[in-house]
C-alpha positions as CSV (number, residue, x, y, z in Angstrom):
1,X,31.5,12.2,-24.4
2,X,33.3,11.5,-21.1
3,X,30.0,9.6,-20.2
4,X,30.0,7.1,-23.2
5,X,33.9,6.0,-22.5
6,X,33.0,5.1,-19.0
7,X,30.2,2.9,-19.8
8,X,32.1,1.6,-22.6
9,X,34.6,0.8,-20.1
10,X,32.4,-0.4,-17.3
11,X,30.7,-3.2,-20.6
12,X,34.0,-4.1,-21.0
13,X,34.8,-5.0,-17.4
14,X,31.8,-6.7,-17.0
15,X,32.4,-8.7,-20.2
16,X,36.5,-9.8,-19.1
17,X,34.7,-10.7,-15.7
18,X,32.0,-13.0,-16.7
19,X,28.9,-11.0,-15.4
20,X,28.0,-10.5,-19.1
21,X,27.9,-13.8,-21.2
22,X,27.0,-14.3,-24.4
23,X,23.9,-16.4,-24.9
24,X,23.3,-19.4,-27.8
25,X,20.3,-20.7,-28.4
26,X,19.9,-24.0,-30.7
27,X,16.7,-24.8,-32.3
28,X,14.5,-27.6,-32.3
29,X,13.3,-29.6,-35.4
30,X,9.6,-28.8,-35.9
31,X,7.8,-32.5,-35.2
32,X,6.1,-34.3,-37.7
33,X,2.1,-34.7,-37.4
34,X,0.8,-36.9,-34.8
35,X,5.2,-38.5,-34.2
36,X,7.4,-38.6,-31.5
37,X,9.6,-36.1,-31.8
38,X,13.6,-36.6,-31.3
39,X,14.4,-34.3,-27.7
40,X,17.1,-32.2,-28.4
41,X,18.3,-30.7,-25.4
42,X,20.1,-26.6,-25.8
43,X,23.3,-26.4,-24.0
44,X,23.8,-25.1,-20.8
45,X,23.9,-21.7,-20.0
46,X,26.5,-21.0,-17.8
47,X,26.2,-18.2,-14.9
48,X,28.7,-15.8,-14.0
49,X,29.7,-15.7,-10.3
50,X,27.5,-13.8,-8.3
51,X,28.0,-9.8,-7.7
52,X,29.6,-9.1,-4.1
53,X,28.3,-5.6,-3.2
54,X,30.1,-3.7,-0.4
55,X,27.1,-2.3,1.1
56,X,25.4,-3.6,3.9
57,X,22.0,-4.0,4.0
58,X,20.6,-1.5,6.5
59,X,17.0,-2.9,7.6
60,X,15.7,-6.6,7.6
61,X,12.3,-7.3,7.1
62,X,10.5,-9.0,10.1
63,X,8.6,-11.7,9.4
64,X,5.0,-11.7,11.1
65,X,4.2,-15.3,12.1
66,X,0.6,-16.6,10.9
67,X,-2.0,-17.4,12.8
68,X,-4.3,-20.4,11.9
69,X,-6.7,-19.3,14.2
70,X,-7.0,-15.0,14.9
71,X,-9.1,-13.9,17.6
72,X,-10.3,-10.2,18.9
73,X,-13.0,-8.4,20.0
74,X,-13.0,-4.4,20.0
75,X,-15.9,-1.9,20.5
76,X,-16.3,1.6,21.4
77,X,-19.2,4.5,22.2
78,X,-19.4,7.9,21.2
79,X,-21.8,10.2,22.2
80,X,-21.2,14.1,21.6
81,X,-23.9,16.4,23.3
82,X,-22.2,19.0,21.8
83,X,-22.3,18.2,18.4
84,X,-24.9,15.3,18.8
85,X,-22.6,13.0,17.0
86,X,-23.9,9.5,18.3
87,X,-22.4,6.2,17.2
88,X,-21.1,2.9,18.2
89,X,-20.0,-0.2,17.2
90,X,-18.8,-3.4,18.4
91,X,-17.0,-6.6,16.6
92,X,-15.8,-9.5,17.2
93,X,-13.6,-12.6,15.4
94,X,-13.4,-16.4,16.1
95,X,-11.3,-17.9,13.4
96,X,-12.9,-17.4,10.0
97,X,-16.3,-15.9,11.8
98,X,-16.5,-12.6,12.2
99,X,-19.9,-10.8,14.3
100,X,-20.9,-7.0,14.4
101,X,-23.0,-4.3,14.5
102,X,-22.7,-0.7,14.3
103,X,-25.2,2.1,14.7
104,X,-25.5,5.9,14.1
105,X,-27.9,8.4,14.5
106,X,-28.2,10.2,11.4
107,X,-29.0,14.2,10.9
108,X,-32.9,13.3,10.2
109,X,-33.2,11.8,14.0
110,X,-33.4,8.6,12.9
111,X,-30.7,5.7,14.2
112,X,-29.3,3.3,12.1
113,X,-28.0,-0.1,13.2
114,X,-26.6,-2.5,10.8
115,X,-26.1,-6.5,12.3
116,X,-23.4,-8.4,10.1
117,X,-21.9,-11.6,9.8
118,X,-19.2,-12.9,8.3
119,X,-18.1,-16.6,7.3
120,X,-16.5,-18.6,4.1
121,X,-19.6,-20.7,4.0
122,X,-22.1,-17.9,4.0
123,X,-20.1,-14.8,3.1
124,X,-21.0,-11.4,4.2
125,X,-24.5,-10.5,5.5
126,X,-25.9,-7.3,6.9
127,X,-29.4,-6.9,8.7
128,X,-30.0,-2.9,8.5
129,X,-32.9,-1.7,10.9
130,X,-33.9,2.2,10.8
131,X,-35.8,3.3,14.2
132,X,-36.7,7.0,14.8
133,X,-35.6,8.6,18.3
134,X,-37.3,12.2,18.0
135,X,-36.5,15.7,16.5
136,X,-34.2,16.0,14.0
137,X,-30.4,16.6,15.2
138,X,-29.1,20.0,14.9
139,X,-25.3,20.0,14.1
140,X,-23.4,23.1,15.9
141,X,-21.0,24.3,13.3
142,X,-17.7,25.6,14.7
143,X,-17.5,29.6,13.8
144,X,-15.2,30.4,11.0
145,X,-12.6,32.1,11.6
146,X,-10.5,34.1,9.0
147,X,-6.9,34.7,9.3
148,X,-5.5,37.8,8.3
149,X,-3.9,38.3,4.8
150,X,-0.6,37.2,4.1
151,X,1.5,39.9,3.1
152,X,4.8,38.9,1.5
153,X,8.2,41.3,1.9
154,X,9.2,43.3,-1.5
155,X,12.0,41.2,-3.0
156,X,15.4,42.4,-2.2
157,X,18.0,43.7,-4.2
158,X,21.5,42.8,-4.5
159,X,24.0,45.5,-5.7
160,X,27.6,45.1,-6.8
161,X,29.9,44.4,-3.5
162,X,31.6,47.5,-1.8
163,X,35.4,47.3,-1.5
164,X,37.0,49.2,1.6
165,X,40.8,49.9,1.6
């Protein structure tokens, strides 16, 4: 009940202050067939004064600055003898162009390199070739290792507090 007084309250404050206005609306005559209608214009609505809040704001956003023409190149090489994970790939950007290829050797022993472009004229375009390189890969698995079971503590009781005189 306490709750409903204060936001009674609180619409009432914002109402003697102006942040809550009431709103009119006029109509307009409905025009005739193929005329010029009159223009009746509604009245103004009038704004309250903007809300001051105390708080500062704590982070401002950083805006990045845009560039008309981005540039990069990146690539990078990994070969596991371990695992015989194999795969590479190397990229680069020059405006709206972009150029690539990646390749991997997949668990069949055959290696996969895909050639792409990029560009607003001619969109995205891949060139996949398949080449074998000899046996089949065989994947070492890490060992699983089980962890012992978790055993949880019996709950604890509380009993009644023990008064010493």
């Amino acid at each position: 009940m306490a709750f409903k007084f204060v936001v009674l309250l609180c619409t009432l404050a914002m109402a003697q202050a102006g942040v809550v206005a009431p709103v009119t609306y006029t109509a307009h005559p409905a025009p005739v067939a193929y005329a010029a209608a009159p223009v009746v214009h509604a009245a103004p609505v009038v704004h309250a004064a903007p809300v001051a809040y105390s708080a500062p704001i704590a982070k401002v956003a950083q805006v990045e600055e845009y560039d008309a023409h981005p540039q990069y190149s990146f690539a990078y090489d990994v070969q596991d003898g371990l695992t015989g994970d194999s795969k590479s790939q190397h990229e680069s950007r020059d405006g709206d162009v972009v150029q690539g290829s990646y390749s991997v050797v997949d668990p069949d022993g055959i290696k996969r390199t895909v050639e792409y472009t990029s560009d607003p004229h001619n969109g995205f375009n891949a060139v996949v070739h398949r080449e074998p390189i000899g046996a089949p890969i065989a994947k070492v698995a890490a060992p699983v290792v089980h962890a012992a079971p978790v055993v949880h503590a019996a709950p604890v009781a509380y009993s009644a507090p023990i008064y010493h005189h």
